[in-house]
C-alpha positions as CSV (number, residue, x, y, z in Angstrom):
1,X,-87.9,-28.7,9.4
2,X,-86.9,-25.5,7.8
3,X,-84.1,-24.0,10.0
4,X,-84.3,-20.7,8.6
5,X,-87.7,-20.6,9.5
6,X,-87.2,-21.7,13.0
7,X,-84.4,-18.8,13.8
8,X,-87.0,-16.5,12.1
9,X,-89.7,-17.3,14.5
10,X,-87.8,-17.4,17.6
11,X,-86.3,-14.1,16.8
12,X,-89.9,-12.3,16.1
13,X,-90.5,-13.5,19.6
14,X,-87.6,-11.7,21.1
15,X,-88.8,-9.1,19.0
16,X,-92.3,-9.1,19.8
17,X,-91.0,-8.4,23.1
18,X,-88.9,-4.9,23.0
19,X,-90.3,-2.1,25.1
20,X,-90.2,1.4,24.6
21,X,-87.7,2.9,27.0
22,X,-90.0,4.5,29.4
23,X,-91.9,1.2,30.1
24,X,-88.6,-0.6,31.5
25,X,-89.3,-2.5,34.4
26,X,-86.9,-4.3,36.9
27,X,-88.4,-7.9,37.5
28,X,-86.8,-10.1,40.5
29,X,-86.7,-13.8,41.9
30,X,-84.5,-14.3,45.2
31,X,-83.8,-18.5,46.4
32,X,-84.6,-19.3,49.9
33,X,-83.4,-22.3,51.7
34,X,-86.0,-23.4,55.0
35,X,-83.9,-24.4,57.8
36,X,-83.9,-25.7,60.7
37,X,-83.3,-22.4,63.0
38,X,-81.0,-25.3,65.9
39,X,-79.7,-27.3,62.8
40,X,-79.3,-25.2,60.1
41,X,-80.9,-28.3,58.3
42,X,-82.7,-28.4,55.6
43,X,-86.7,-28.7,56.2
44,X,-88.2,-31.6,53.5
45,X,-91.1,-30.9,51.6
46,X,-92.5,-34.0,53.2
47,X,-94.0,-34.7,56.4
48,X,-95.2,-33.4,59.5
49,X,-94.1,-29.1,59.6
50,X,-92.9,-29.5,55.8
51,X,-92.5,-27.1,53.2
52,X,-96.0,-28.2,52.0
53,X,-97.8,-27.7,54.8
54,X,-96.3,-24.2,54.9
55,X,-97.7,-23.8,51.1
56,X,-100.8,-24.5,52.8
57,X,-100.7,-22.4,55.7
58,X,-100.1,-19.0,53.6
59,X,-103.2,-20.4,51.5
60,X,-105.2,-18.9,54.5
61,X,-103.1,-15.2,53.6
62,X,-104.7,-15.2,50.6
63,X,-102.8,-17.1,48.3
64,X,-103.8,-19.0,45.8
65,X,-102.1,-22.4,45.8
66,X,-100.8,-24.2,42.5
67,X,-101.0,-27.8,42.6
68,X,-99.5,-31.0,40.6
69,X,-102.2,-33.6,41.3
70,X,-102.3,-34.2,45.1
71,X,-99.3,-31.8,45.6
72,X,-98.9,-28.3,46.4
73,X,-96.0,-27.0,44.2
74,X,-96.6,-22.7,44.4
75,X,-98.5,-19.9,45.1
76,X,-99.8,-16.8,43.7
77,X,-100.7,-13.7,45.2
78,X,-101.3,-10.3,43.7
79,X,-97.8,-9.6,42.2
80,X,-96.0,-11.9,43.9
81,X,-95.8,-16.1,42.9
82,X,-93.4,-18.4,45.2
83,X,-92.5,-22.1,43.9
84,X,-90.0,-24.3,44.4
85,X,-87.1,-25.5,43.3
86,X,-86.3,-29.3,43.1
87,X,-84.5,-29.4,46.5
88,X,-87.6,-27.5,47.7
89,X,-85.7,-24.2,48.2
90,X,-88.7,-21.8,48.2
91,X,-88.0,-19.2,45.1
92,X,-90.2,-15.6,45.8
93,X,-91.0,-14.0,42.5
94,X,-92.2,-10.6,42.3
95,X,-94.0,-8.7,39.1
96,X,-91.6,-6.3,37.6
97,X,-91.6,-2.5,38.0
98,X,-89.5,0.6,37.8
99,X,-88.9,1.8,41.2
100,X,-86.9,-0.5,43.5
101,X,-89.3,0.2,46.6
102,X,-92.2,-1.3,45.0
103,X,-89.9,-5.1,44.6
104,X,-89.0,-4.2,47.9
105,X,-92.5,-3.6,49.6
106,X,-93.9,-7.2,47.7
107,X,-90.5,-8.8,49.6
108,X,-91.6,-7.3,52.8
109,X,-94.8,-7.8,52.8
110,X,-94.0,-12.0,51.5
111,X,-91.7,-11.7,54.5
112,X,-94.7,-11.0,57.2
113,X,-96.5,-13.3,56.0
114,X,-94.4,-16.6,55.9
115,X,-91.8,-15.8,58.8
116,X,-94.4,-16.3,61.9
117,X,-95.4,-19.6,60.1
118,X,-91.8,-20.6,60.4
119,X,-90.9,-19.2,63.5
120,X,-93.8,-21.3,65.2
121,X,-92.1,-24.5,63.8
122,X,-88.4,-23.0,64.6
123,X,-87.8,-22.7,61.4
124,X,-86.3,-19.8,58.8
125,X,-85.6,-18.4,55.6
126,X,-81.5,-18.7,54.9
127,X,-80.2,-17.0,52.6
128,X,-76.9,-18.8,51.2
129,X,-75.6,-20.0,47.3
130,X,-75.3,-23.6,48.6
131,X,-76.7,-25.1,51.4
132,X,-74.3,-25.0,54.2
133,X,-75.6,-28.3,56.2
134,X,-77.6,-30.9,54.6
135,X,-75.9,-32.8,51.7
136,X,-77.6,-33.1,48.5
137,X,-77.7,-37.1,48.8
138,X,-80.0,-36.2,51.9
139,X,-82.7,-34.0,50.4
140,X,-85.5,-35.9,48.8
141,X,-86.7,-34.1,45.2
142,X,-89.7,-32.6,45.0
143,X,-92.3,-34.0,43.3
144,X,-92.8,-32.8,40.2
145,X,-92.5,-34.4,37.0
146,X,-90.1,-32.2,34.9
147,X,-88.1,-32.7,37.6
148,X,-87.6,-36.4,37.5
149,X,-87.1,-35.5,34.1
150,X,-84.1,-32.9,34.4
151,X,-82.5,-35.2,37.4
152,X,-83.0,-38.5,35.2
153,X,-80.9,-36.5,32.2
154,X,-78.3,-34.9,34.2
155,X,-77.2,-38.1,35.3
156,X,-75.4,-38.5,31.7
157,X,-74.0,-34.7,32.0
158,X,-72.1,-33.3,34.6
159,X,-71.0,-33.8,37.5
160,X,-72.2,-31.8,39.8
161,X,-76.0,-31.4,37.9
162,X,-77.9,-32.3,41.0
163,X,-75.3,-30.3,43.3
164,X,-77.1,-27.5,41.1
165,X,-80.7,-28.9,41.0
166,X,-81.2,-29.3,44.9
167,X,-78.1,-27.4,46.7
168,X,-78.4,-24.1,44.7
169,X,-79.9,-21.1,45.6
170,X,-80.1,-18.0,43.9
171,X,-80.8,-14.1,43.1
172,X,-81.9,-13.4,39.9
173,X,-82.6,-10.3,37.5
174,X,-85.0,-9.3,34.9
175,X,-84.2,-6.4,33.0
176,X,-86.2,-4.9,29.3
177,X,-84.2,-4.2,26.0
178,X,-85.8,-1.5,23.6
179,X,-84.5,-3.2,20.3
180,X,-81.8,-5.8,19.2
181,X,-79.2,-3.2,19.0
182,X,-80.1,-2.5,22.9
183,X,-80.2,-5.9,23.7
184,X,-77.2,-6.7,21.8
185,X,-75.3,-4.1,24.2
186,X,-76.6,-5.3,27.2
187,X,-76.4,-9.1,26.2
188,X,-72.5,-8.5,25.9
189,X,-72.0,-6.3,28.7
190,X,-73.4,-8.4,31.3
191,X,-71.6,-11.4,30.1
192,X,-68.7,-9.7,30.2
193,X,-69.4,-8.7,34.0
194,X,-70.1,-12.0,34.8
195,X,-67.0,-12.8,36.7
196,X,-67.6,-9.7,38.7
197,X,-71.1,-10.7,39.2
198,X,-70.4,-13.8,40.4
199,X,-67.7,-12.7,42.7
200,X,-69.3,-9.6,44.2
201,X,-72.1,-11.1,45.6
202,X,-70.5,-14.9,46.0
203,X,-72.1,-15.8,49.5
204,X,-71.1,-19.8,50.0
205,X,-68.4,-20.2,52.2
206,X,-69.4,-24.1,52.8
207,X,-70.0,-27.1,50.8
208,X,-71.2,-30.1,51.8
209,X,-71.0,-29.4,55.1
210,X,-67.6,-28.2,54.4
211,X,-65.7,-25.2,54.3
212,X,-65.6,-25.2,50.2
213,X,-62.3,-25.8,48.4
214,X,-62.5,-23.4,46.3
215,X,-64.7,-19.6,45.5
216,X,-67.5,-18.9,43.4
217,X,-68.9,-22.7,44.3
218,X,-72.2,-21.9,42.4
219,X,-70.3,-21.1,39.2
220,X,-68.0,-23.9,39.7
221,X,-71.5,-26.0,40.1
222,X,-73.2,-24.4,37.2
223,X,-69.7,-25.2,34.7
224,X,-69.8,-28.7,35.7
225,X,-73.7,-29.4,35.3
226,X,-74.0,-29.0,31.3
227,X,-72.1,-27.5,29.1
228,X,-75.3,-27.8,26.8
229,X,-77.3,-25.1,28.8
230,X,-75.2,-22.9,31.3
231,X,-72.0,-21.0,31.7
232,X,-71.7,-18.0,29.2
233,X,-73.7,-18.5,25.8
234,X,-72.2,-19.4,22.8
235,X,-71.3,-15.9,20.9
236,X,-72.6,-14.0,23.9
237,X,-69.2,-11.6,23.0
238,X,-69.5,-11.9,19.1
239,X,-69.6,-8.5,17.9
240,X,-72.7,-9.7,15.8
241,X,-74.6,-11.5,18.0
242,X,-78.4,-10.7,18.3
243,X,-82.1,-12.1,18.3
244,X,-80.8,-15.0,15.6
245,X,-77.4,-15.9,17.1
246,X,-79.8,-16.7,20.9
247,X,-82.0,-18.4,18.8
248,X,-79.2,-20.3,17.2
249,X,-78.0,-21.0,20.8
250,X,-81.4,-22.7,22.0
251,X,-81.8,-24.7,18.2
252,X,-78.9,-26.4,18.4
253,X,-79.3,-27.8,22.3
254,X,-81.8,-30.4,23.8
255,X,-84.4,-29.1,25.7
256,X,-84.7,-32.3,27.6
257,X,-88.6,-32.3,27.8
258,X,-91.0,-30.3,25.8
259,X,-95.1,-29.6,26.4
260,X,-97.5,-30.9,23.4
261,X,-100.3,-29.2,22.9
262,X,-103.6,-32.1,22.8
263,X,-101.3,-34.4,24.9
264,X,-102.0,-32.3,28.1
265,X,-98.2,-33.8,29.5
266,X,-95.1,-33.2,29.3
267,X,-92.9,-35.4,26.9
268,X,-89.4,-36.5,27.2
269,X,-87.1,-36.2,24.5
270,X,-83.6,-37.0,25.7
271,X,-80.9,-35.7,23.9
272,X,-83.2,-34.6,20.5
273,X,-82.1,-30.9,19.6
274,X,-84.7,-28.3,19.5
275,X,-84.2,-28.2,15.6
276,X,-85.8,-31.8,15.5
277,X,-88.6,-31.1,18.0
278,X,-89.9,-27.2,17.2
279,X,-92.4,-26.7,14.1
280,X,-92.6,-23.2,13.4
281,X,-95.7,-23.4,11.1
282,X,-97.4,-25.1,13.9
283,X,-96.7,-24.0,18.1
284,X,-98.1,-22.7,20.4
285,X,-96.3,-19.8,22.2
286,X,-96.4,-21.6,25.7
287,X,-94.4,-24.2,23.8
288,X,-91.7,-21.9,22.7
289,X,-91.4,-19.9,26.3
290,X,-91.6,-23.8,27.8
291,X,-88.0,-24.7,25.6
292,X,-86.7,-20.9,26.9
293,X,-86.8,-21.9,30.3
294,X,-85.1,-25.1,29.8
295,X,-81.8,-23.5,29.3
296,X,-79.7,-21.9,32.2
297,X,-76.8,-18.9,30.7
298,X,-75.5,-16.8,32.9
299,X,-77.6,-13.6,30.7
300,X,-80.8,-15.8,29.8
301,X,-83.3,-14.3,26.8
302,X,-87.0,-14.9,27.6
303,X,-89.5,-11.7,27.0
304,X,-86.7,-10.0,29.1
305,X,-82.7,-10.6,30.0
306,X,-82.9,-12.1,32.9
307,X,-79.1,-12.0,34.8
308,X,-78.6,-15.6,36.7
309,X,-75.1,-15.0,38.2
310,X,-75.6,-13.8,41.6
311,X,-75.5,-16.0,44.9
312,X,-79.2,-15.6,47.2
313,X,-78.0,-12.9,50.2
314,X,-79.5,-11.1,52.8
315,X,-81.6,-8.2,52.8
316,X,-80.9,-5.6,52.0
317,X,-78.1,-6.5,50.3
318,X,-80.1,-8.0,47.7
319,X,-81.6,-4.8,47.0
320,X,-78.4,-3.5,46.2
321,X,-78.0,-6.1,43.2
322,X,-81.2,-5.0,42.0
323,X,-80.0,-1.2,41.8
324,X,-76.4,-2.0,40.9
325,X,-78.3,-3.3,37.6
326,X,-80.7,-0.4,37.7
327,X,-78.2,2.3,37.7
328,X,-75.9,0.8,35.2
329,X,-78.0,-1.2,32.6
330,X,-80.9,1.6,32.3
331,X,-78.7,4.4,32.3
332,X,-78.0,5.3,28.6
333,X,-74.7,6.6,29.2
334,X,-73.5,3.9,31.8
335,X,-74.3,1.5,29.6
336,X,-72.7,3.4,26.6
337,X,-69.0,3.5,28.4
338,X,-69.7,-0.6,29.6
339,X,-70.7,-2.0,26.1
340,X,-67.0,0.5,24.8
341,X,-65.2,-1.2,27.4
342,X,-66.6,-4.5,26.9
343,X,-65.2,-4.3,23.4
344,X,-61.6,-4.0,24.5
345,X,-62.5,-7.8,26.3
346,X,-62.5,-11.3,24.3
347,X,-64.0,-14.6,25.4
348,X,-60.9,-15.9,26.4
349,X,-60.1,-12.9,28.8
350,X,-63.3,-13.1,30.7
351,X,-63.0,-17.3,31.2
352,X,-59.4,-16.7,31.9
353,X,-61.1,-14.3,34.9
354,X,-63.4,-17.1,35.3
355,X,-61.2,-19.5,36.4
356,X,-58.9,-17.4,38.8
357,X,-62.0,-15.8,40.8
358,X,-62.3,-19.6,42.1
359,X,-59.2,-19.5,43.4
360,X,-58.8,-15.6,44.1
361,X,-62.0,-14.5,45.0
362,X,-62.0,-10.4,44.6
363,X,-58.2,-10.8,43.9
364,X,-59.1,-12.1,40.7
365,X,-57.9,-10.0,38.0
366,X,-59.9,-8.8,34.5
367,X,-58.1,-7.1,32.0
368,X,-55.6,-5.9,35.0
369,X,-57.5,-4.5,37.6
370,X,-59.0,-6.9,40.5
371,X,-63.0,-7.5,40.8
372,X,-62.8,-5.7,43.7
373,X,-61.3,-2.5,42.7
374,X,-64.1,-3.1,39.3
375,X,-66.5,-3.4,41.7
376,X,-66.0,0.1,43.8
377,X,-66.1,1.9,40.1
378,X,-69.1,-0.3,39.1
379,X,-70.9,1.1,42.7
380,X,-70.1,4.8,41.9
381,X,-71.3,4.5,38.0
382,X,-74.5,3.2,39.4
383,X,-74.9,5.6,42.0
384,X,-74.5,8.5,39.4
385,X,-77.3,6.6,37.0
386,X,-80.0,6.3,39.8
387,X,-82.5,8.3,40.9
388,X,-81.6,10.4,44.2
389,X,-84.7,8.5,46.0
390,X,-83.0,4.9,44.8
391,X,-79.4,5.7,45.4
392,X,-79.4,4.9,49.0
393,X,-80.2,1.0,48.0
394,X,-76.5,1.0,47.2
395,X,-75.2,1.6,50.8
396,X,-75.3,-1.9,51.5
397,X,-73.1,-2.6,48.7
398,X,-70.7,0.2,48.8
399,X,-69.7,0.1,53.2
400,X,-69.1,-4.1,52.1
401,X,-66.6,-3.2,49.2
402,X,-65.2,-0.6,51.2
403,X,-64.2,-3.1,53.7
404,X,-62.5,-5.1,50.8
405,X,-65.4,-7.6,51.8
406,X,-67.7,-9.5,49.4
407,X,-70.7,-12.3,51.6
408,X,-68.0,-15.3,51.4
409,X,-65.8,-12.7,52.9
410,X,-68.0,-11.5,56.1
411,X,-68.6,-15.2,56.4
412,X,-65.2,-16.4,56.7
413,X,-64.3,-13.6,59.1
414,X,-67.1,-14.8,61.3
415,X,-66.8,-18.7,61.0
416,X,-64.2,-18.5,64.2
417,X,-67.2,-18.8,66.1
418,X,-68.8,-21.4,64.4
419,X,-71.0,-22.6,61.2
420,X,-74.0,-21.2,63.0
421,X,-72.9,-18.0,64.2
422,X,-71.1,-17.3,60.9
423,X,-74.5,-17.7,59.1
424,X,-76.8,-15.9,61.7
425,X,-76.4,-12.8,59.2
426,X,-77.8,-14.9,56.4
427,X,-81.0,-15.7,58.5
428,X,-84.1,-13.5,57.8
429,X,-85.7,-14.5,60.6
430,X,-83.2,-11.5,62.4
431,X,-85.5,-8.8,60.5
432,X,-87.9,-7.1,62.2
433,X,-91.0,-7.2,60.0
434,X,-93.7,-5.3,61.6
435,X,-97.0,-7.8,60.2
């Protein structure tokens, strides 16, 4: 196939995507574990008071379910869509917008719906980066075929793939570029946050039913599950990396499966390169967004950036991610003095951070200064590039940092009294959600 051609065509798609700058919109997916409220255990997808029959009991809110056969695998509901991940952690994903307390009304709102059903069962929504109870040998995969797929292939990669696949959970970001130049800048900023991503909002204190070894256990997961689709992209700091150098990145790295159109299934294709597998005189666009999603960076480019590094926590400090991102990322000239300062940082420097915030947690140093003292600055640049109305989603974030705190922190100060006291602030079912 001609390679040149496929970089082309990827890259028009990336393209076809830019927004003008008054149409950005903040997009959002936040990772639920269902547990157990005694236990702390994870609940199956199978069985009696399963994850599936709590699909089907918000069916009767309104949603619409999404099925695979027999099996109910999602929902969809006005602007929000929940599915689930291959351990059956229940992922809420709400349609992008501008202003914060829209995501936040949809989460809300999800959050009166499904709590009751959970409550009646004495069950909740936890809000961790690895499940703190159940180990992963002990939670049956959910049944869906491109996941028998991904667990079949990881078994050849790393070693902690399905540590990833079914102990993971996550809060994720979606943010617009206006053109490459624009995405260029805030392809290379966020990658060079990453560290301080990671470790500001690292919330997993235990592992395996453990006390982990070690910080940041979700990155530490995510650098030993395949070094062909996560950790920091290849030439994410390259001074001249854009559209083609992401496309590159996805060409050169097996997508694992891939959708045909006619065949109405999903094929396997092992360890075939997207380069052997993507005909760009002949695909469908569902085809191309399919081999997107297939790869997991840190800064992933679909339509949108979407920024993977931070650990699922409690509201509202999740909403504090959200405008951290908001303040600094759409605000021209925050994002101006990053992407200068990002340019004073190599590869090697930000891996070399990397590594020691597993073992230093916010002592971790970056060019010098700790993530925690990069951090506080971070909080006060994004306060200054938000609206006055948004600014006060940051409060969460700022009185935590101001304690020298980050989750794993406040978790670890209150595991004296136990695994299940320390988590109770991780618990959802503690909000009062007037229905």
């Amino acid at each position: 196939m001609d390679y040149s051609r496929q970089v082309s065509e990827i890259s028009n798609y990336f393209r076809s995507h830019e927004k003008t700058k008054d149409a950005f919109k903040i997009g959002v997916e936040l990772e639920h574990f269902i547990v157990d409220l005694d236990s702390l255990r994870t609940i199956s997808y199978y069985g009696e008071n399963g994850v599936a029959e709590t699909l089907k009991e918000l069916e009767t809110f309104g949603y619409e379910g999404i099925y695979e056969g027999e099996y109910i695998l999602g929902l969809k509901k006005d602007k929000k869509t929940v599915t689930l991940e291959p351990g059956s952690q229940f992922e809420l994903s709400i349609d992008a917008s501008i202003n914060i307390k829209d995501l936040e009304d949809e989460y809300l709102d999800f959050l009166k719906d499904v709590l009751p059903i959970l409550e009646r069962k004495n069950q909740g929504l936890l809000t961790t980066g690895y499940h703190p109870v159940t180990k992963i040998d002990e939670i049956k995969l959910l049944p869906k075929k491109r996941y028998d797929y991904m667990f079949n292939y990881f078994k050849t990669r790393g070693s902690h793939a399905h540590n990833m696949m079914k102990g993971t959970c996550a809060l994720q970001v979606a943010l617009d570029y206006s053109s490459e130049e624009d995405y260029r800048k805030k392809f290379r900023v966020t990658n060079a946050l990453s560290p301080v991503l990671y470790t500001l909002f690292e919330n997993a204190y235990y592992f395996e039913n453990e006390v982990s070894e070690i910080h940041n256990i979700r990155a530490f997961i995510w650098e030993n599950c395949d070094t062909d689709r996560s950790g920091i992209a290849e030439g994410a700091l390259d001074e001249d990396f854009g559209y083609d150098k992401y496309a590159e990145y996805i060409l050169n790295r097996p997508p694992i499966f891939i959708k045909r159109e006619g065949e109405g299934k999903e094929v396997y294709t092992g360890a075939k390169k997207v380069r052997e597998l993507f005909d760009p005189d002949n695909y469908r666009v569902e085809e191309l967004e399919h081999i997107l999603t297939m790869f997991f960076p840190d800064v992933r480019t679909k339509k949108y950036l979407e920024i993977r590094m931070m650990d699922s926590i409690p509201y509202n400090l999740n909403f504090s991610v959200i405008a951290l991102l908001k303040g600094l990322i759409y605000d021209e000239e925050n994002l101006d003095r990053l992407y200068n300062k990002s340019l004073e940082l190599d590869i090697e420097e930000v891996c070399e951070c990397r590594r020691e915030m597993m073992t230093k947690g916010l002592k971790a140093n970056l060019k010098g200064r700790s993530i925690l003292e990069i951090g506080k600055e971070l909080a006060v640049l994004a306060k200054k590039g938000l609206p006055e109305d948004e600014r006060k989603y940051l409060k969460p974030l700022e009185e935590m940092l101001a304690k020298g705190k980050n989750p794993y922190e406040i978790t670890k100060e209150r595991a004296v009294n136990g695994k299940k006291e320390a988590l109770q602030w991780c618990l959802l079912n503690n909000l009062v959600v007037d229905r």
